[in-house]
C-alpha positions in Angstrom: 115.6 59.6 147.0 118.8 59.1 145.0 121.1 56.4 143.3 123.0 54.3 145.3 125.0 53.8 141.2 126.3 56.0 138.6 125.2 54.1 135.0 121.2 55.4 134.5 118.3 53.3 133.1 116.2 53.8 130.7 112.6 52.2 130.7 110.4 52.5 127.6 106.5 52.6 128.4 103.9 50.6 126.6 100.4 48.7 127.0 102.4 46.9 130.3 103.5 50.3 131.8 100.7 52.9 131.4 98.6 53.8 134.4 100.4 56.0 137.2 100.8 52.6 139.5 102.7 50.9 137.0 104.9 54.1 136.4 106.2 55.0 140.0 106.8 51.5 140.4 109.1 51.1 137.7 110.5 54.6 139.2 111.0 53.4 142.8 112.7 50.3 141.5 115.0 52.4 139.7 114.2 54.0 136.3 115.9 57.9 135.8 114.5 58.1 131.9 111.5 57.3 130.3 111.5 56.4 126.5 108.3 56.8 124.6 108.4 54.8 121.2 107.0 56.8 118.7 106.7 53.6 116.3 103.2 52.7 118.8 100.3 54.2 120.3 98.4 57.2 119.5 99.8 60.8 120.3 96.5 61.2 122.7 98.3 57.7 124.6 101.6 59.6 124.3 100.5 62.5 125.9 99.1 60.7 128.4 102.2 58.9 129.9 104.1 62.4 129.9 101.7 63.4 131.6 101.5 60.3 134.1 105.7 60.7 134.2 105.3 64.2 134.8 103.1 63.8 137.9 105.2 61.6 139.4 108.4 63.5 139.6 106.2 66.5 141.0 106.0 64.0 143.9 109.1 62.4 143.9 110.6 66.1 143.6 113.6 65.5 141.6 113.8 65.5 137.6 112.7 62.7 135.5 113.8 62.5 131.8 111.4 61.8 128.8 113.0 60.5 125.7 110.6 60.3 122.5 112.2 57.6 119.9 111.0 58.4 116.8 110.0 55.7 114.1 111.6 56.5 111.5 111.6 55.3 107.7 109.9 51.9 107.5 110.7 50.1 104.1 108.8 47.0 104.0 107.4 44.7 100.9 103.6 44.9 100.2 101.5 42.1 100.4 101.0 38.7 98.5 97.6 37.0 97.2 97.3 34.0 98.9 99.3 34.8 102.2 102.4 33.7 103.0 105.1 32.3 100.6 108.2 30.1 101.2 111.4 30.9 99.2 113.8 28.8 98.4 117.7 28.9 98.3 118.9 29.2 95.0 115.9 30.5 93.5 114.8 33.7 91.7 112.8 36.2 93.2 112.1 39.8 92.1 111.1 43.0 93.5 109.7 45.7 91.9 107.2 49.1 91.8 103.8 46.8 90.6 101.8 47.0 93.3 100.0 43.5 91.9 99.6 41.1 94.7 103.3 39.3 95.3 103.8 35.5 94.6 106.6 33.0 95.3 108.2 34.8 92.0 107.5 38.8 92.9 106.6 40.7 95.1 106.0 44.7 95.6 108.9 47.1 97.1 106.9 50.4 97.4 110.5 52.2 97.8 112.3 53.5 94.3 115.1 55.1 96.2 116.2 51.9 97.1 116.2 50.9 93.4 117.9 54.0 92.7 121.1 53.0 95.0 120.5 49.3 94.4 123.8 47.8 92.5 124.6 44.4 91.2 126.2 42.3 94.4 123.8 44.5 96.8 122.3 42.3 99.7 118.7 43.1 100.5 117.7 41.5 103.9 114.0 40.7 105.2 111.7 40.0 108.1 115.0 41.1 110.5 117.7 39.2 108.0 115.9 36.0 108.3 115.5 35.7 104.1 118.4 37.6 102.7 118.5 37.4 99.0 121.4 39.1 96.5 121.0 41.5 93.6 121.7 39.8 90.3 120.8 42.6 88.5 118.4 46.2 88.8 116.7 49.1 87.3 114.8 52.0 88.6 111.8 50.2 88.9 112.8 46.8 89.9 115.7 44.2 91.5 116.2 40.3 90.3 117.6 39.2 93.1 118.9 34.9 94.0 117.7 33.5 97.2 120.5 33.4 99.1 119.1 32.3 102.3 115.7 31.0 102.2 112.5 30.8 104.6 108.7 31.7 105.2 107.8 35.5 103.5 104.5 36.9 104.1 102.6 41.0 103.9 104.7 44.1 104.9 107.8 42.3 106.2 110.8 44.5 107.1 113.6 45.1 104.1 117.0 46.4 105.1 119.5 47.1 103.1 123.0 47.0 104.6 125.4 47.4 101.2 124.4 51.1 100.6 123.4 54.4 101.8 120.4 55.6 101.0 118.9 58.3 99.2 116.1 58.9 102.5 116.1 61.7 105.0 116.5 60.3 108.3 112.8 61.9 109.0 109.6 60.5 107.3 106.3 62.7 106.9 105.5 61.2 110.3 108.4 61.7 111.9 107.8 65.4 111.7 104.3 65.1 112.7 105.7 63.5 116.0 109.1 65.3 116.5 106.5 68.7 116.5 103.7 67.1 119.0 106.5 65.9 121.5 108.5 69.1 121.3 105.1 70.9 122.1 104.5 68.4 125.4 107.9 69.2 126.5 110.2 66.5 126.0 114.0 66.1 126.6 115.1 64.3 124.6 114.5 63.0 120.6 115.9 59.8 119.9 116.7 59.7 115.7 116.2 56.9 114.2 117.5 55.1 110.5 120.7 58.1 110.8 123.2 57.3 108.2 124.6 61.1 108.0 125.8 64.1 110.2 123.2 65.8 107.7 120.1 63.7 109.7 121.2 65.3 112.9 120.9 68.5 111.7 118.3 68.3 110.3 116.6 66.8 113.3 118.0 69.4 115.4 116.6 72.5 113.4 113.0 71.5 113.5 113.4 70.8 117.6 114.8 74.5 117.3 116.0 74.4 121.2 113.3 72.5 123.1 114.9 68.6 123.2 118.5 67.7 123.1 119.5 65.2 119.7 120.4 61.5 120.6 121.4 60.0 117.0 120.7 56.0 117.7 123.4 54.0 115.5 121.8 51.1 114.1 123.1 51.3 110.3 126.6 50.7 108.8 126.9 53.8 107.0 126.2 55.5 110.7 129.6 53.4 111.7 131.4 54.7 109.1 130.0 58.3 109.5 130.4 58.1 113.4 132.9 61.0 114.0 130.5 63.6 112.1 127.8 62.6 113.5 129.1 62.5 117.2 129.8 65.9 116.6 126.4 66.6 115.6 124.6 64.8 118.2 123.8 65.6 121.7 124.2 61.9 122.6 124.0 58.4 121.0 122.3 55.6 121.6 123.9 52.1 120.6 120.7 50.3 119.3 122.3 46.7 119.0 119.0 45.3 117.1 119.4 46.8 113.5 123.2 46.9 113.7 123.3 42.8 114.3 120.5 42.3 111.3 122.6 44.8 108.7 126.1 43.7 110.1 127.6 40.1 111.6 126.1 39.4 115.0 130.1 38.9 116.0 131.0 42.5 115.0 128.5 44.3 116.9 130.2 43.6 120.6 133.5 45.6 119.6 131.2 48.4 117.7 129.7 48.8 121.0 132.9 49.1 122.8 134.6 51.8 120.6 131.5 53.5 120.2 130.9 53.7 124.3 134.3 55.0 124.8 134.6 57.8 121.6 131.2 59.3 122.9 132.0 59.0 126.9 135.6 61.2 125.4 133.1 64.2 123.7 131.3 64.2 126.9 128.0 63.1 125.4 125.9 60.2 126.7 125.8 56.9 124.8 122.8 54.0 125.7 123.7 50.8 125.2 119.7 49.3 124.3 118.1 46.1 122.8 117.3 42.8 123.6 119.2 43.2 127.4 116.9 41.4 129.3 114.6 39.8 126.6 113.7 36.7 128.6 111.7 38.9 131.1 109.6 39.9 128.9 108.1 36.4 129.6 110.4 35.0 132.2 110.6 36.9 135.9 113.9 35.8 135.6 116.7 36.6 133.1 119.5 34.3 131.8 123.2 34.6 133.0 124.2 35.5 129.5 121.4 38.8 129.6 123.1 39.7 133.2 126.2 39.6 131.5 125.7 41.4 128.3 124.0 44.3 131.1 127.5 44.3 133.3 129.4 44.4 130.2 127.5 47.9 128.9 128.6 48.9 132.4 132.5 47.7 132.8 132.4 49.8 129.6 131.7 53.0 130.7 128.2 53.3 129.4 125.9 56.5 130.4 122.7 54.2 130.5 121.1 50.4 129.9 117.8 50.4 128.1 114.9 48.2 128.1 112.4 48.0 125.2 109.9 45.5 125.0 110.7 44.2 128.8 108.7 46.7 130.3 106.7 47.9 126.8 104.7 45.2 127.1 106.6 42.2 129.3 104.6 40.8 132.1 107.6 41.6 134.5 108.0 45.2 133.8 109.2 46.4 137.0 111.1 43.1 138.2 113.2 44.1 134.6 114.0 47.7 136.2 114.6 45.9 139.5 117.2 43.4 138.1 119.0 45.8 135.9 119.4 47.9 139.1 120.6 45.0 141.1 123.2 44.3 138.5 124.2 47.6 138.1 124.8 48.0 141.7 126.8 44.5 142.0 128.8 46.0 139.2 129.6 49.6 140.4 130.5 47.1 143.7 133.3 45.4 142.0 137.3 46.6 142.7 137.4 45.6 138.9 134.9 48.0 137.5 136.6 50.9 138.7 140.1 49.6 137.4 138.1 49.1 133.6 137.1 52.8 134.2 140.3 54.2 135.2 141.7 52.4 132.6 139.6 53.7 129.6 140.2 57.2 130.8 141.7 58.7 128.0 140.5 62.2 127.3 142.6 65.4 125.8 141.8 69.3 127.7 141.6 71.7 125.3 140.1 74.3 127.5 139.9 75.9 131.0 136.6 74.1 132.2 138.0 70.8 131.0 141.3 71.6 132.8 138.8 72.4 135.9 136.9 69.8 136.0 140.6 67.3 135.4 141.5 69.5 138.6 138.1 68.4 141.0 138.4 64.9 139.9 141.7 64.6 140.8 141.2 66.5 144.3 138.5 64.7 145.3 140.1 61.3 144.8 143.3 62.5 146.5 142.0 64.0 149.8 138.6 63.6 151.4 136.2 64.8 149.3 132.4 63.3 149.3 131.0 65.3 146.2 131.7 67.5 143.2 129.2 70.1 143.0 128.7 71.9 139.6 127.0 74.7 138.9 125.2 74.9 135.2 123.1 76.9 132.9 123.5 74.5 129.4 125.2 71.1 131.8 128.5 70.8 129.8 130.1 70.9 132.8 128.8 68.5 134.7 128.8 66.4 131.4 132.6 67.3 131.3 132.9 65.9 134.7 131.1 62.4 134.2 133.5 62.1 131.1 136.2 62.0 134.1 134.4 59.3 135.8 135.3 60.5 139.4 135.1 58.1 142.0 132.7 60.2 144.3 129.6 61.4 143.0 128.5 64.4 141.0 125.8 66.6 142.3 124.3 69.1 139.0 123.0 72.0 140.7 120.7 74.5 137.8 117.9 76.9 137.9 117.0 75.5 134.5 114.7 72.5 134.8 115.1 71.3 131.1 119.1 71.2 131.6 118.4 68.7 134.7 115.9 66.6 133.0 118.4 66.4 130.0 121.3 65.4 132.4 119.3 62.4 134.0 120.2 60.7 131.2 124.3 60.8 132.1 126.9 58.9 134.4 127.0 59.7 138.2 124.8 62.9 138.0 122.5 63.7 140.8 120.4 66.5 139.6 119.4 69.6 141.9 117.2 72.7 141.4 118.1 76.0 142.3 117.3 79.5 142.2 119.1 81.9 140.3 122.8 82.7 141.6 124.3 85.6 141.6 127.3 85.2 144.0 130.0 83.0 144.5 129.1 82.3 148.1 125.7 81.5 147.3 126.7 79.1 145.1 128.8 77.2 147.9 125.8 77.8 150.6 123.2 75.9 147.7 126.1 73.1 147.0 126.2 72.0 150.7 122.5 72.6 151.6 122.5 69.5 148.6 125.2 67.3 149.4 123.4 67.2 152.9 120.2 67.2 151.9 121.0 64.4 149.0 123.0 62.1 152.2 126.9 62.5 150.5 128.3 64.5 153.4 127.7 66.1 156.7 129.0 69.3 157.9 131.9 67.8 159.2 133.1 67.1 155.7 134.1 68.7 152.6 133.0 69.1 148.6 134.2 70.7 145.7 132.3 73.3 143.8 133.1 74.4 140.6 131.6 77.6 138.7 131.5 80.3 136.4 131.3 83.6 137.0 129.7 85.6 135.4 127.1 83.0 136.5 124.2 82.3 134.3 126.2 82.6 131.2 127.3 79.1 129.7 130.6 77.9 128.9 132.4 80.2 131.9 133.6 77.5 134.1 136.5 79.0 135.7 136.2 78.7 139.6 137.4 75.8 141.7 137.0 75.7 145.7 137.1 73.0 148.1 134.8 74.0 150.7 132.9 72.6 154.1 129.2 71.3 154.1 128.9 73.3 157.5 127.5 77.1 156.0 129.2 78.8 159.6 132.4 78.0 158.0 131.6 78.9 154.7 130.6 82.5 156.3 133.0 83.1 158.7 135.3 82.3 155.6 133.9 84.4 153.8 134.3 87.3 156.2 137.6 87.1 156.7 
C-alpha cells in the first residue's frame, strides 16, 4: 500500500479509536502517524494502542509512526463552595494562594510562579479565554484583578496567561513520568507541550537521550517570539492553533501559521498544522465548507501533516474524519494551483554538499523523465533535505534503521522502505529499483535517481548522485563495463 499524496495525517486515538478494528480502519483510510495524548488514559491504555498500532504495521509491512503528546503544565483555579459563579464586567475579583473555597469575590490559583511574573496590566484568561479579567495590582501570594470580560466560572477551570513568560519548565513531575514510559515502549516521536524556550527542548531532548525525535508544539506567544531558537532545537513543530487563538487574537493566528509552515519546511523539519480541522465530525459525518477549507489551506502551504484531535479521540465518525481529510488532500495535491503555491514558496539557501545534491535530483527529475528519487539514510536528513525541495515526483526513503523510517512518516512525499545493510554503491541502486517497482512508481523501462553516501552507514555523507534504470540487467551490465 502507498499514498496516492504527499502531505501526511496524523490521527490521535482515544475511547472512539482503541480496539485493532477501529485502528486499521482509520489506517486503510489513510492515517501515516498515530498521536497518543498523554493528557488521557492510563499508561496500561497507552501501552495498549502501541501495541494495537504496532501489530498492524507488522501486517501492513511498512512503518507506522507513534507520536506521544505530552500534557504538560496545567494551571487551573481550585474550586468554589457552592458551585459555579457568574462574574460580572467591571467587577473585582481576586486570586490568590488560600486554598478556602472560592466565591463570586476570590477564588484559589494554586500557582505562585504566576504571581511571581504577574505585573500590573497583565491579562489572565480562563475556561479557554471565555472570562478574561486584568491585573489591577499583585503580590507574591495574590492578584486583584477587574472583570474585563464576564461569564459563568466554576472548579478547576483553565488560566492562561498570555502577557508573560513564565517561570515553569516546559516538563511537569508527570511529564517525566510519561516522557520515560513512552520512550521505554518505543516511540517516535514526543510532542512538547506549554514550550516558551529553546531551553524546554533541550531539556526534553536530554531525558529522551536518543530514542524519540523532539516536535516542540507552538501554542504560546513567547514560543512566537522565541521561534528561531527553538526551531533550531527541535526536531519538528507542530502548529497547535487551539492555545495560540485563546492567548493571541483569533485573526493573528492564520498568518502565524503561514510563516511558521514555511521557516520550518526551510530547516528541513516537519511542522503539523492540528486543532479543531474537522471539529464538526466529531458529531457530524459531514464537515463544513469552511473545515475543508481551513484543511486545503495547511496544504497550499506546504504543511508536512493535518492533524485530528478529538474527531477520531472520541468523535462518532472517526474514520469518515481520516477518510475526508484524505479526500481533500488528494483534490488538493490534484490542483495545477497547489503546485504553483509550492514552487512558489520554495525559497531555501545550500550551504552544503548534500543540500546542493539533493537541489541537483530535484531539478533532474523534474527536467527529464524521472519517476522517483531514491535516498539512501542512516539519521533521514537527506530525505528530509529533499521534501524541503518539494519535488514534483515522489521520494522513496530507503534505511536499515527502522526508528529513522517511522520518524520520517511524519514528513512530505516520503515513502518509507526497509533495507539491509549496504555496503556498495551498486547495491544501493539494485535495492532503489527493486522499491520503486515494488512501491508501483516505475517499471523497468524507466528511470530514478539515487542519491548516497559513501562511506554508507555513516550520517551526513551524502555525496553521490546517479540517474539510473529500474531494470537491474542494465544496472549490471553497467556496472561491468
Amino acid at each position: 500500500m502507498r499514498r496516492n499524496r504527499n502531505v501526511k495525517i496524523v490521527a490521535t486515538l482515544g475511547p472512539a479509536s482503541s480496539d485493532l478494528d477501529t485502528i486499521r480502519a482509520l489506517f486503510d483510510a489513510g492515517a501515516d502517524v498515530f498521536r497518543l495524548n498523554m493528557s488521557h488514559g492510563s499508561h496500561g491504555e497507552i501501552r495498549a494502542r502501541h501495541d494495537l498500532v504496532r501489530q498492524i504495521e507488522a501486517e501492513a509491512g511498512r512503518p507506522i509512526a507513534l507520536l506521544a503528546d505530552l500534557q504538560g503544565p496545567k494551571l487551573r483555579v481550585g474550586a468554589f463552595a457552592t458551585g459555579p459563579v457568574e462574574l460580572e464586567e467591571g467587577a473585582a475579583f481576586r486570586l490568590d494562594l488560600d486554598d478556602a473555597p472560592g466565591d463570586a469575590q476570590r477564588v484559589q490559583l494554586p500557582h505562585p510562579e504566576i504571581f511571581a511574573a504577574l505585573e500590573p496590566g497583565a491579562e489572565l484568561l480562563i475556561n479557554d479565554g471565555k472570562i478574561r479579567l486584568e491585573v489591577v495590582a499583585c503580590g507574591a501570594d495574590f492578584a486583584d484583578c477587574v472583570v474585563a470580560v464576564g461569564g459563568v466560572i466554576s472548579d478547576r477551570k483553565g488560566v492562561n496567561v498570555p502577557d508573560v513568560v513564565l517561570p515553569l519548565a516546559a516538563l511537569s513531575d508527570k511529564d517525566r513520568r510519561d516522557l520515560e514510559f513512552v520512550c521505554d515502549l518505543g516511540v517516535d516521536w514526543l510532542a512538547l507541550s506549554f514550550v516558551q524556550r529553546a531551553e524546554d527542548v533541550t531539556e526534553a531532548r536530554a531525558l529522551a537521550r536518543g530514542r524519540a525525535a523532539i516536535m516542540a508544539k507552538i501554542e504560546k506567544p513567547a514560543a512566537v517570539k522565541a521561534f528561531d531558537e527553538i526551531l533550531a532545537a527541535a526536531d519538528g513543530i507542530m502548529v497547535a492553533r487551539g492555545d495560540l487563538g485563546v492567548e493571541l487574537p483569533v485573526h493573528a493566528v492564520p498568518p502565524i501559521q503561514k510563516r511558521l509552515v514555511r521557516r520550518t519546511r526551510a530547516a528541513a523539519k516537519p511542522v503539523i498544522v492540528a486543532t479543531q480541522m474537522l471539529e464538526s465530525m466529531i458529531e457530524s459525518p459531514m464537515p463544513t465548507r469552511a473545515e475543508v477549507s481551513d484543511v486545503a489551506t495547511a496544504i497550499y502551504e506546504g504543511a508536512d501533516a493535518v492533524m485530528l484531535s478529538a474527531e477520531s479521540a472520541a468523535g462518532a465518525y472517526p474514520v469518515e474524519a481520516v477518510a475526508t481529510m484524505n479526500n481533500v488532500a488528494i483534490s488538493v495535491e490534484g490542483d495545477p494551483t497547489w503546485r504553483e503555491v509550492i514552487v512558489a514558496s520554495r525559497k531555501i539557501d545550500h550551504v552544503g554538499v548534500a543540500d546542493g545534491i539533493v537541489a541537483a535530483a530535484r531539478e533532474i527529475a523534474e527536467t527529464t523523465d524521472i519517476k522517483a528519487i531514491c535516498c539512501f539514510t542512516e539519521s533521514g536528513s537527506t530525505p528530509s533535505k529533499v521534501a524541503r525541495e518539494r519535488p514534483q515526483v515522489p521520494i522513496i526513503a530507503l534505511s536499515p534503521s527502522p526508528a529513522t523510517l517511522r520518524r520520517l512518516c511524519l514528513t512530505w512525499g516520503i515513502h518509507c522502505v526497509a533495507t539491509g545493510p549496504i555496503d556498495r554503491f551498486k547495491s544501493a541502486v539494485v535495492s532503489a529499483a527493486r522499491a520503486a517497482r515494488d512501491l508501483g512508481l516505475a517499471t523497468e523501462q524507466e528511470q530514478i535517481v539515487v542519491t548516497a553516501g559513501v562511506p554508507f552507514n555513516v550520517p551526513g555523507t551524502t555525496n553521490i548522485l546517479r540517474v539510473a534504470p529500474c531494470d537491474e540487467r542494465l544496472i549490471y551490465r553497467a556496472e561491468a563495463e
